[in-house]
C-alpha positions as CSV (number, residue, x, y, z in Angstrom):
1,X,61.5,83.6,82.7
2,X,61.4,79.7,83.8
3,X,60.4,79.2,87.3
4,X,60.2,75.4,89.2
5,X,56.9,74.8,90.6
6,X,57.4,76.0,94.2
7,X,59.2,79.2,92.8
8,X,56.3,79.8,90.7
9,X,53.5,79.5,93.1
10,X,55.5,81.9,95.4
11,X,55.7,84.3,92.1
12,X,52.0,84.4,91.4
13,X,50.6,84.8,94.4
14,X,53.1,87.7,94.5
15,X,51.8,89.1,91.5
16,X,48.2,88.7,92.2
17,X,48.0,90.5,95.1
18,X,50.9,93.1,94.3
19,X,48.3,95.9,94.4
20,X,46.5,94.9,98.0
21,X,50.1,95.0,100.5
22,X,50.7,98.4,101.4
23,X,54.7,97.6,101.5
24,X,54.5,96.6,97.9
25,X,56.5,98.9,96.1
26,X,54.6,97.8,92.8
27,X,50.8,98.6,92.9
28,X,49.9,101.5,90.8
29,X,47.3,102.6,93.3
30,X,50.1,103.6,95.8
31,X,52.9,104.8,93.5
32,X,53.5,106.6,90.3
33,X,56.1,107.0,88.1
34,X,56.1,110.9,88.2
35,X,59.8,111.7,88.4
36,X,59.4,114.2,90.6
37,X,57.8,112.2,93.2
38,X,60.1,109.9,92.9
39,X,63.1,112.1,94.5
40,X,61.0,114.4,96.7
41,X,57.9,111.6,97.7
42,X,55.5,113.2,100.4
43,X,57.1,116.3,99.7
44,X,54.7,116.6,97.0
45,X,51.6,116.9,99.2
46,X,52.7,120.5,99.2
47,X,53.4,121.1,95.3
48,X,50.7,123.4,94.2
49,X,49.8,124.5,91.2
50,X,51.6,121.3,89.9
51,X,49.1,119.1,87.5
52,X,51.5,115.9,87.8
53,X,51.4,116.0,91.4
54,X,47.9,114.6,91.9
55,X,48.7,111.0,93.5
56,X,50.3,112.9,96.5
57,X,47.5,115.4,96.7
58,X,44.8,116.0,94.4
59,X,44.4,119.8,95.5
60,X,47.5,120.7,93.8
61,X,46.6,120.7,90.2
62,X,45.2,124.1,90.6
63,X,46.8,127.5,90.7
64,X,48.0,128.1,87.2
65,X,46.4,129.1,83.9
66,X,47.7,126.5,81.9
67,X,45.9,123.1,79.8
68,X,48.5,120.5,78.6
69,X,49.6,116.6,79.1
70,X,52.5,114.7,80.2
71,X,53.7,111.1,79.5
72,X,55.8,109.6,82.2
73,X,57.6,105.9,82.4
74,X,59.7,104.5,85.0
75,X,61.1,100.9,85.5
76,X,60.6,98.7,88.2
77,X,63.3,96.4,88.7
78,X,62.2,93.7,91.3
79,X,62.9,90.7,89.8
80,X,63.6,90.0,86.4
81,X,62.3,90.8,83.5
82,X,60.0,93.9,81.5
83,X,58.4,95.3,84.3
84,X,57.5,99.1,84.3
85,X,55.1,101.8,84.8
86,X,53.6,104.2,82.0
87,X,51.2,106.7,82.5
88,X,49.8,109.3,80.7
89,X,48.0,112.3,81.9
90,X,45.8,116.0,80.8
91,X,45.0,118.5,82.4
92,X,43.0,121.8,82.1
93,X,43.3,124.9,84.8
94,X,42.2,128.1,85.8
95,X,43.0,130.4,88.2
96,X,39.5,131.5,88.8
97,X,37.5,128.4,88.2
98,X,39.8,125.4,89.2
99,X,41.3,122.7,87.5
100,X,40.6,119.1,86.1
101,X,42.6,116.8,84.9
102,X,42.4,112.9,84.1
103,X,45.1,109.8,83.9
104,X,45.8,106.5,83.2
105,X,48.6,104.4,84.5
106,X,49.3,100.9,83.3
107,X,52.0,98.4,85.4
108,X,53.4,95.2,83.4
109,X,54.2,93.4,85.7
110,X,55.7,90.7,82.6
111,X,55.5,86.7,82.0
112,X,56.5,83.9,84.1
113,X,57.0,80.5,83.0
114,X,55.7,77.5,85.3
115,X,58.5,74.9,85.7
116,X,56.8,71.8,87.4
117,X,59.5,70.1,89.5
118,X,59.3,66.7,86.9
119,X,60.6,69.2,84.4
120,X,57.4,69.8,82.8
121,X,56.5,73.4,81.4
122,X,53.3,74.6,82.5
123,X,51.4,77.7,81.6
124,X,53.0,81.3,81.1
125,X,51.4,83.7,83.0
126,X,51.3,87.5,82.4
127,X,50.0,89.9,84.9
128,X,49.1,93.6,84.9
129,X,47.4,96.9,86.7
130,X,45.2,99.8,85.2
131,X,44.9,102.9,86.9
132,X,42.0,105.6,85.4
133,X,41.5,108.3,87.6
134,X,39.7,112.0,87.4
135,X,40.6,115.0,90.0
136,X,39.0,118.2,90.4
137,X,40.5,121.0,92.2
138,X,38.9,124.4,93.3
139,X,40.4,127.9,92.9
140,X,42.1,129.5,95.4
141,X,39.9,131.1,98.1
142,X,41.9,132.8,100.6
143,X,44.8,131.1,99.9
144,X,42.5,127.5,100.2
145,X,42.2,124.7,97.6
146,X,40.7,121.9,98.1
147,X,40.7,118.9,95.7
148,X,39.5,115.0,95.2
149,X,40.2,112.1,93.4
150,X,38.0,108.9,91.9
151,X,40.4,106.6,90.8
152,X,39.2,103.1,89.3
153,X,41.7,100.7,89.7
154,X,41.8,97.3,88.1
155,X,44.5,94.1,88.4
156,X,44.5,91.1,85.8
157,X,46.6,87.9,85.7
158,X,46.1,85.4,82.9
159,X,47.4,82.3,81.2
160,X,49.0,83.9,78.0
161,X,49.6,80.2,76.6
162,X,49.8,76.4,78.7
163,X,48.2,73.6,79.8
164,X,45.0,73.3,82.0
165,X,46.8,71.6,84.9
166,X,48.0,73.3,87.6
167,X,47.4,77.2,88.3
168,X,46.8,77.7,84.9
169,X,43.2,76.3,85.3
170,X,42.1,78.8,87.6
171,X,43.4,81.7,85.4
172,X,42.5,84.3,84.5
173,X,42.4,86.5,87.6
174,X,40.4,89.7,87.9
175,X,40.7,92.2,90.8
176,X,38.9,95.8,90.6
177,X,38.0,98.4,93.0
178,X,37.4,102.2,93.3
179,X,39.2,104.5,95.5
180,X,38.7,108.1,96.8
181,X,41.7,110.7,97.5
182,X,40.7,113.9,99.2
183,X,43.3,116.9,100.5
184,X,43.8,120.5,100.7
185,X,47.0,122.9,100.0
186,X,47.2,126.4,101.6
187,X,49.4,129.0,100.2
188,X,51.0,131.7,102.8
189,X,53.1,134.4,100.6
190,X,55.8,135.7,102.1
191,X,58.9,138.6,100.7
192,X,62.0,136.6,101.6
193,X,64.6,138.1,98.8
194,X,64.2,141.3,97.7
195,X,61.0,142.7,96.5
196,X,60.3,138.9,95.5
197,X,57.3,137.1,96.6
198,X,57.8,133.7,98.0
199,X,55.7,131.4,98.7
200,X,55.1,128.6,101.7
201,X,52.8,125.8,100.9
202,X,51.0,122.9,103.2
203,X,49.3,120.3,101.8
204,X,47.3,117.7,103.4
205,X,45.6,114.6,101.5
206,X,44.2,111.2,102.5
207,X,44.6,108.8,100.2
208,X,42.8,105.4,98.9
209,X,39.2,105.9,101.1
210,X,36.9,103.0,100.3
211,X,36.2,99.6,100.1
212,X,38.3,96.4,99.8
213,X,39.4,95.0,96.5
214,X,37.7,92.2,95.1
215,X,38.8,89.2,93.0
216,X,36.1,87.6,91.0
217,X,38.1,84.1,90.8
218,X,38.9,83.2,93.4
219,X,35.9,85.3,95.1
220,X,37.7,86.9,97.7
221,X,38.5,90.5,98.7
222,X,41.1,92.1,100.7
223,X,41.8,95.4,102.4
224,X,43.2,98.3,101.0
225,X,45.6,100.4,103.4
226,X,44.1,104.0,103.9
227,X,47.0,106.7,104.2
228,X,47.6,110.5,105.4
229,X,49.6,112.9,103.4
230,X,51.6,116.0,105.3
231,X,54.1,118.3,103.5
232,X,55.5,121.4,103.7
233,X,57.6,123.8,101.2
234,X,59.5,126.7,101.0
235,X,59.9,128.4,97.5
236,X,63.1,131.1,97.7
237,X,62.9,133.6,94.4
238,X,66.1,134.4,93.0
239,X,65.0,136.8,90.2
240,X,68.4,137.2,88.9
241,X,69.2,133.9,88.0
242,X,65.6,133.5,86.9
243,X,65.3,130.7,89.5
244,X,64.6,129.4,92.8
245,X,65.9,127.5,95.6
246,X,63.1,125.2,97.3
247,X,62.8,123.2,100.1
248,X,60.1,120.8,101.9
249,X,59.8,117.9,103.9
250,X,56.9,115.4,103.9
251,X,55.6,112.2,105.3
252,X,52.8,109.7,104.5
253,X,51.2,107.7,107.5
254,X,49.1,104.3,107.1
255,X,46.0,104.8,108.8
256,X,45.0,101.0,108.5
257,X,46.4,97.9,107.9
258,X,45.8,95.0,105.5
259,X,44.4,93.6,108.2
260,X,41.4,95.8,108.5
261,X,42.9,97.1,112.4
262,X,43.5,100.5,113.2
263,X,47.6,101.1,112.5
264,X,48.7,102.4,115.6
265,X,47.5,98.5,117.2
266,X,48.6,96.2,114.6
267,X,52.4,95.3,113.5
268,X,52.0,95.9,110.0
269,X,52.1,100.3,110.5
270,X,54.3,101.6,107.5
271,X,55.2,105.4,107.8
272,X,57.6,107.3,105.5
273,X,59.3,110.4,105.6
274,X,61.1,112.3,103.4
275,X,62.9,115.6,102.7
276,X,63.6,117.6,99.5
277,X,65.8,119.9,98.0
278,X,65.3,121.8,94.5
279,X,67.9,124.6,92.6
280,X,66.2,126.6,89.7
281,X,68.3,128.7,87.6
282,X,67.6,129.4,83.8
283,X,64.9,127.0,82.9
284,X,67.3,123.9,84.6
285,X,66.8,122.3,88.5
286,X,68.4,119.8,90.4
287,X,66.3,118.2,92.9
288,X,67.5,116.0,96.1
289,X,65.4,114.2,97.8
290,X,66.0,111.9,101.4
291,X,63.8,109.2,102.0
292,X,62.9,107.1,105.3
293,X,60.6,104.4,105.5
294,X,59.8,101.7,108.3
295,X,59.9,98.6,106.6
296,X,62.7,96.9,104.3
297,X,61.6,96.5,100.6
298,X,63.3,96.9,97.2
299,X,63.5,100.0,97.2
300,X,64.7,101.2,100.2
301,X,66.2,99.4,103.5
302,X,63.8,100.0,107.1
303,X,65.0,102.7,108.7
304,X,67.9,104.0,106.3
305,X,67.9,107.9,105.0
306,X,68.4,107.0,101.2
307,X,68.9,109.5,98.8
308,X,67.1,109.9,95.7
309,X,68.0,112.3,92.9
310,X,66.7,114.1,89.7
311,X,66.6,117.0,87.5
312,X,64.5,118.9,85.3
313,X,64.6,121.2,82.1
314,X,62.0,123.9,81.4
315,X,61.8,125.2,77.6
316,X,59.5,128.3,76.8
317,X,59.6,128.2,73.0
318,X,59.3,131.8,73.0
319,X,63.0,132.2,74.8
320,X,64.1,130.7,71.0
321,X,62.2,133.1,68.9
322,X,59.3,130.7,68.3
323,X,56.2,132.9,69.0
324,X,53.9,130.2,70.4
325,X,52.5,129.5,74.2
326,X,54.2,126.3,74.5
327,X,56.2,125.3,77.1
328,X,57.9,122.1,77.3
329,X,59.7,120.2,80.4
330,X,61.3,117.1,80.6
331,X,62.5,115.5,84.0
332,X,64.4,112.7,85.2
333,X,64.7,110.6,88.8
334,X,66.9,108.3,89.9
335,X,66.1,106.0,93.1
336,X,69.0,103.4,94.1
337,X,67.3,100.1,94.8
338,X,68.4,98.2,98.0
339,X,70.3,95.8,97.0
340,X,69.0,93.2,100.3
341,X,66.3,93.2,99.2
342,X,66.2,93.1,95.3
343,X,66.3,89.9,92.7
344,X,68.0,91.3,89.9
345,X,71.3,92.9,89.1
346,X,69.8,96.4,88.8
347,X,70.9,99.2,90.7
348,X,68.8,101.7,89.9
349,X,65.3,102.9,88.9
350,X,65.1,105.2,86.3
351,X,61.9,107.7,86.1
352,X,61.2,109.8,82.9
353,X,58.5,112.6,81.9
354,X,58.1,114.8,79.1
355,X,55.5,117.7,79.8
356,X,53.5,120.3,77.1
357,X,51.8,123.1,78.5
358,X,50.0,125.8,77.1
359,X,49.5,129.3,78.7
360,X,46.2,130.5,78.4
């Protein structure tokens, strides 16, 4: 991508502090590319006993008997070019001793060319985030789990190939920091169809506890946004149809601002709330989710309910004949981008996952 010189300043400033603005829809401390948080978001707070859920709440790993891995990869369509999130993930869990799992995320955040406004080409400049992260979650006690996650996070933007004039002489760009999430899920078990047992799940979880981040050139550091998880959901067994019919609603509250001031007395406060809606039946769902934020951004405009959708298939290889503990899932989300507020033609974001577990 060619950019003049004003464009390009505008670009890379963008890019380096991409992970720092709580609005930015792009840092891979405060997203994922977990298709199921995608369409349901804070729903997922409340997701126990669901290893991929993690980045909403770190307590809901826990609660099944299972050790396996998942790759997920979603696009992220702002401007463009090959930008996109990948992120890989294992897990190990135990009803009776907990549950660990560890991941890495990586965000390209692709090239930009500097156009200087005489015509001249300056340097390219790529730019990327790193996410590595371990959570721990304990067993159930009384219905209780508790969990936490250290996540190291890291942002890099370098001069892939240019001159020394211009930005591309104070390149390359390093920003690190490490991050705590803490949170909790309780799970109240209630007989709401038949002789099944359904269940009702809250989960609570603040998210990115700590320090600033820091850039080593230029030395400066600046403040990372501090959030508040709440959700709430429903599961409905329908033993029949060997599924399920849940629903939850969420929301995730900024507790700070980049500005280091307590949210509720500075401008820059950024809530959102959502709702979700899943349908089991036979190893297949379709999932719903309504999304409401409080400030305008690619992927959603302030104050707008936007829908989000998805859907999932669940494969025991035993239901073929294969006898083997294996269960595979994949899923799929799709978010429509607002188009205000986007640079590309893109209409959509598309989230993938393919899942392995194995019982144990």
């Amino acid at each position: 991508m060619r950019y003049p010189y004003h464009v390009f300043c505008w670009l890379l400033l963008s890019l380096l502090f991409a992970s720092t603005a709580p609005a930015q829809p792009l840092g891979s401390l405060n997203a994922t590319p977990d298709p199921r948080t995608s369409v349901l978001g804070s729903v997922r707070t409340a997701a126990a006993g669901d290893p991929t859920a993690w980045g909403s709440n770190p307590a809901t790993i826990a609660d099944s008997a299972t050790v396996g891995a998942f790759l997920s990869n979603r696009n992220a369509p702002w401007i463009e070019g090959e930008i996109g999130y990948s992120e890989i993930g294992m897990w190990w869990s135990n009803p009776s001793y907990g549950a660990v799992s560890i991941n890495y995320s990586h965000l390209g955040l692709g090239e930009v060319q500097q156009v200087f406004q005489n015509g001249q080409l300056g340097a390219i400049v790529r730019s990327y985030d790193d996410l590595l992260s371990v959570t721990i979650a304990s067993p159930s006690i009384e219905g209780f789990r508790v969990g936490a996650t250290v996540k190291q996070f890291t942002t890099s933007t370098l001069a892939v190939f240019g001159s020394d004039s211009g930005f591309s002489s104070n390149l390359p760009v390093y920003g690190s920091g490490v991050w705590l999430d803490a949170g909790a899920t309780y799970q109240l078990p209630l007989t709401l169809h038949g002789n099944a047992e359904g269940p009702l799940c809250f989960g609570v979880a603040v998210r990115d506890l700590g320090g600033d981040m820091t850039y080593d050139e230029p030395s400066i550091q600046t403040p990372i946004a501090t959030w508040l998880n709440l959700g709430a959901a429903l599961t409905i067994p329908f033993p029949e149809f060997e599924g399920a019919i849940g629903v939850g609603v969420g929301t995730s509250l900024q507790l700070t601002s980049v500005d280091g001031l307590s949210a509720p007395t500075s401008g820059d406060r950024q809530n959102q709330f959502d709702a979700g809606l899943q349908l089991q039946a036979y190893g297949l769902s379709l999932r719903l989710g309504l999304h409401r934020q409080t400030v305008d951004d690619p992927y959603a405009e302030q104050s707008t309910l936007s829908p989000r959708y998805g859907f999932g298939v669940n494969l025991p290889l035993r239901q073929l004949g294969i006898n083997a503990p294996l269960i595979l899932d994949f899923d799929y989300g799709l978010l429509p981008l607002n188009a205000r507020a986007s640079f590309t033609t893109e209409q959509n974001v598309h989230a993938l996952q393919l899942r392995a577990s194995f019982l144990l």
